[in-house]
N, C-alpha and C positions, 0 to 999 in steps of 0.2 A: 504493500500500500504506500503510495506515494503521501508527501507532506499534504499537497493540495486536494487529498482524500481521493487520489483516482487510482483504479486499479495499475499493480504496478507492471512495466511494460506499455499504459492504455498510452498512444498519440497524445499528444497535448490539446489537438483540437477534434480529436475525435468525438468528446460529448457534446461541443458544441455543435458539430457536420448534423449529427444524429438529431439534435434540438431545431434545426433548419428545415430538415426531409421528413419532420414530423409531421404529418397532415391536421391543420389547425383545425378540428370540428365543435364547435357547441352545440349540445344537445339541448332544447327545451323540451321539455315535457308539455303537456299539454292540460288544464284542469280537468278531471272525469268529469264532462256532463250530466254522468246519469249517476252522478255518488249520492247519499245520503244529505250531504250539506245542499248539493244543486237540485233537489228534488225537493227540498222543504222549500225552499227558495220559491222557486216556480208554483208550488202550491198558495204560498203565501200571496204572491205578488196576484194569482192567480183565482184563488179561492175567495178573497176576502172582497173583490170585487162582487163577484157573482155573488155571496153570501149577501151583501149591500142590494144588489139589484131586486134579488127574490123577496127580500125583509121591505123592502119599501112596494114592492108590487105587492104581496099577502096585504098589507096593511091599507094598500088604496083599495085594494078589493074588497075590502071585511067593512069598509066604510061606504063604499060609494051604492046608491041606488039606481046606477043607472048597468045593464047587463053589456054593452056595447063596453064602456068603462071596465068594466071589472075584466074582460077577454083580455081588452087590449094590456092591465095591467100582468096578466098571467102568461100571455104571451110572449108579450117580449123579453121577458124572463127568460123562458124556454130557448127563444130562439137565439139569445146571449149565450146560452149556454152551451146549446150546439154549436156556437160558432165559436167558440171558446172551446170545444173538447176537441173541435177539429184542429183546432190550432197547440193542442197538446200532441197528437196525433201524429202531427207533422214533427215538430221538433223533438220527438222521442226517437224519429226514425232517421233524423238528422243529427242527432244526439249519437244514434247508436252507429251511423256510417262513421261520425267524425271519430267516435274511441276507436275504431275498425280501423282507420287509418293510422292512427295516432300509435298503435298496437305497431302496426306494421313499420312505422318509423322506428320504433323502438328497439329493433332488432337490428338495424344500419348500424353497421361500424368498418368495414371496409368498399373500396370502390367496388368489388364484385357484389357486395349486399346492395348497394346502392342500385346497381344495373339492375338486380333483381327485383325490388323492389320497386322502379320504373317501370317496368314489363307488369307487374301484378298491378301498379295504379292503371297503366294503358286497359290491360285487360275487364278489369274490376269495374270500374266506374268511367262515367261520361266526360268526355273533352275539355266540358268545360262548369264541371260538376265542382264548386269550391273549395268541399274539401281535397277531394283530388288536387286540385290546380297548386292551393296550398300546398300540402307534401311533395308534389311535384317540381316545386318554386324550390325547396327546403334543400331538397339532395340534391338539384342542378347547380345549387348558388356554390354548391361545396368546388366545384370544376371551371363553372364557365358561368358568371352573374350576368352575363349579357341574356343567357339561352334562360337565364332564370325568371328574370324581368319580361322577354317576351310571354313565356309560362303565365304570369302572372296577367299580363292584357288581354289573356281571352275573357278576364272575368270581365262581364259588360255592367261597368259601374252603377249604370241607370236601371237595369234590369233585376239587379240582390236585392235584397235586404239593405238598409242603410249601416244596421253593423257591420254585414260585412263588408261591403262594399269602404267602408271607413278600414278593415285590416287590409283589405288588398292597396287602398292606399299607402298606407303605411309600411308595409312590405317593399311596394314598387321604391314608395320613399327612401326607402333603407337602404336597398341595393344603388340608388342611384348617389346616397352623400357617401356610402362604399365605394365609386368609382368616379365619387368628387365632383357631381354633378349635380351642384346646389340649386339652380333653379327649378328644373322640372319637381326636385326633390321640396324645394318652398309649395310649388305650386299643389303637389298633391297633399303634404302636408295643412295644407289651410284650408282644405274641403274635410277633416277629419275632426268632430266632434266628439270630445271626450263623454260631454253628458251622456251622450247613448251607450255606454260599457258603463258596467256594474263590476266586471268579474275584475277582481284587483290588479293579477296579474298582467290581464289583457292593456286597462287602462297604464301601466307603467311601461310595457314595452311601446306603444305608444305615445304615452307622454317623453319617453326618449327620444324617440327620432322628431317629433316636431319639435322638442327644446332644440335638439341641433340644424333641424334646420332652418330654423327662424333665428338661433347665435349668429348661422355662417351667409345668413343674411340679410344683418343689420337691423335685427330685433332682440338683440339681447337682455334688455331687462324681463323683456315679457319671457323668453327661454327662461331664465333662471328662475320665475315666478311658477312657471309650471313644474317646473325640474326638483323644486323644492318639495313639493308634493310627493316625492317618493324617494323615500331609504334606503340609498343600494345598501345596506349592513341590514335592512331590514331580514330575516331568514325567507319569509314567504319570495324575495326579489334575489335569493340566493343565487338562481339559473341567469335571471336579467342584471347581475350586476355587474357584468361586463359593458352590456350596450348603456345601462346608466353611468359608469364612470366614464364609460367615453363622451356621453354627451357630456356630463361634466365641466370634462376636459375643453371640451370648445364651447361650454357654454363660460365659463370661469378668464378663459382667453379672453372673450369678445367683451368681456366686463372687467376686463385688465386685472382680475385678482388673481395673480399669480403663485400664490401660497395653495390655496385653494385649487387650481387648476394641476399643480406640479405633486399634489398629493392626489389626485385623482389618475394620472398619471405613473405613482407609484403603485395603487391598487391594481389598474391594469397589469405593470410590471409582475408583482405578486404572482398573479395567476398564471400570464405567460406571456415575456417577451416577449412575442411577435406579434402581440395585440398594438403594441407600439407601432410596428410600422405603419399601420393604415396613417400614422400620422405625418406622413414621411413625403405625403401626394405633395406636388407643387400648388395647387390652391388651396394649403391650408394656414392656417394663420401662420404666419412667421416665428414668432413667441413658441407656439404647439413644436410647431418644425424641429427649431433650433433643442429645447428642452427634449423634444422625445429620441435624437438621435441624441444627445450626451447621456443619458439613463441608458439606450443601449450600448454605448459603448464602455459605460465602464459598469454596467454589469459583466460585460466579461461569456455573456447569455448567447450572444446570437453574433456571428462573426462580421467583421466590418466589412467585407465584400457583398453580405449580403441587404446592407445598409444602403450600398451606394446603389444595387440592383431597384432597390423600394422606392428610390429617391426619383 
């Protein structure tokens, strides 16, 4: 065993070569839709209405004398409620595709899983079926974010749901301040309201990419106001505290606090030098730049050729 703890014989730069050809993958998990917690949820939000509707229609009926009145207030009750169970109906079956996929991502850890697993989304489900499109978006961004980001625009924004149509912005958005491409990435980002997400995690991966892209351009108080809202130490943002230290990072930049920015920057470092490079692009703030390649370089982490490659 050598002084500087390496095996003895090991090359000097050999843990680093090995730290470089490492394939950088983050895994998020995804919340179970169908657990215990999201099913009281949905009852509530769901239940408590209808229970409202049926209680004040019993009550106009049990008073009124007119029979036309009394139908209309029992009806409409009923007809709430079928349209209300249809719409359980729906979302348990959307519920159960999404853990189905989520399932199937779960088992990605090498390129050959990944192929495979593109074959089973192609064969599985529809072209432009969301959650598909999602996991599909997930394991292409690992390779090629350009083929990721097309993945991503077959979902027809006007045609979802507003939720989702609000993550496939955010996605799009992601991939695009990934390849330093701040405006389309502003643009999508500003059509994405937080109020319509409930589910915590959802809301903070979100609120990450639009605190960054509204820092990188020229809205940074309001980035940092949003940004503040969520914990990367929080445990529950344990998986998302990457992409929240890095908005950090350029949110903390574009507000010149540099204590602040260069500690969000060591977090990233923590987990894995090479989170740093993304910071390395030429349109990123100058400040970011210069800080994120001196913390690689004397970590000692990731060798300086492949610094000047990033650059």
């Amino acid at each position: 065993m050598s002084k500087d703890g390496r095996p003895s014989g090991a090359a000097p730069g050999k843990s680093k070569k090995k730290l470089s050809q490492k394939p950088l993958v983050q895994k998020v998990e995804a919340p179970d839709p169908l657990s215990k917690a999201a099913i009281k949820q949905m009852v509530i939000r769901l239940g408590l209405p209808i229970v409202a509707v049926w209680v004040i229609g019993i009550c106009v009926a049990g008073v009124s004398q007119s029979t036309t009145t009394r139908t209309i207030a029992l009806v409409v009750p009923f007809i709430l409620t079928l349209g209300i169970g249809a719409v359980v109906v729906w979302a348990v079956r959307q519920a159960k595709k999404a853990k189905s996929v989520a399932s199937l991502l779960s088992g990605v850890e090498t390129a050959e899983d990944r192929k495979i697993a593109l074959e089973k989304l192609d064969a599985g489900y529809g072209k432009t079926d969301p959650a598909a499109v999602f996991a599909k978006a997930q394991l292409l961004l690992q390779e090629d974010p350009r083929k990721a980001l097309e993945t991503l625009e077959l979902i027809d924004l006007t045609k979802v749901m507003a939720p989702v149509a609000d993550e496939a912005r955010a996605q799009r958005s992601m991939i695009h301040l990934l390849l330093g491409e701040v405006t389309p990435a502003r643009d999508l980002a500003d059509g994405i309201d937080l109020s319509r997400h409930q589910e915590a995690r959802s809301r903070a991966m979100m609120g990450a990419v639009i605190s960054e892209a509204w820092a990188r351009s020229g809205q940074a108080k309001k980035a940092a106001e949003t940004l503040e809202l969520f914990n990367p130490e929080d445990p529950e943002f344990e998986q998302l505290a990457p992409q929240l230290h890095r908005a950090r990072a350029f949110v903390y930049a574009a507000t010149g606090d540099t204590q602040k920015m260069r500690r969000a920057l060591r977090k990233l470092l923590e987990q894995d030098a090479r989170l740093l490079a993304g910071f390395l692009q030429k349109r990123t703030h100058p400040l970011l730049q210069k800080e994120a390649k001196k913390m690689l370089e004397q970590s000692g982490q990731v060798p300086r050729k492949m610094i000047v490659q990033r650059h």
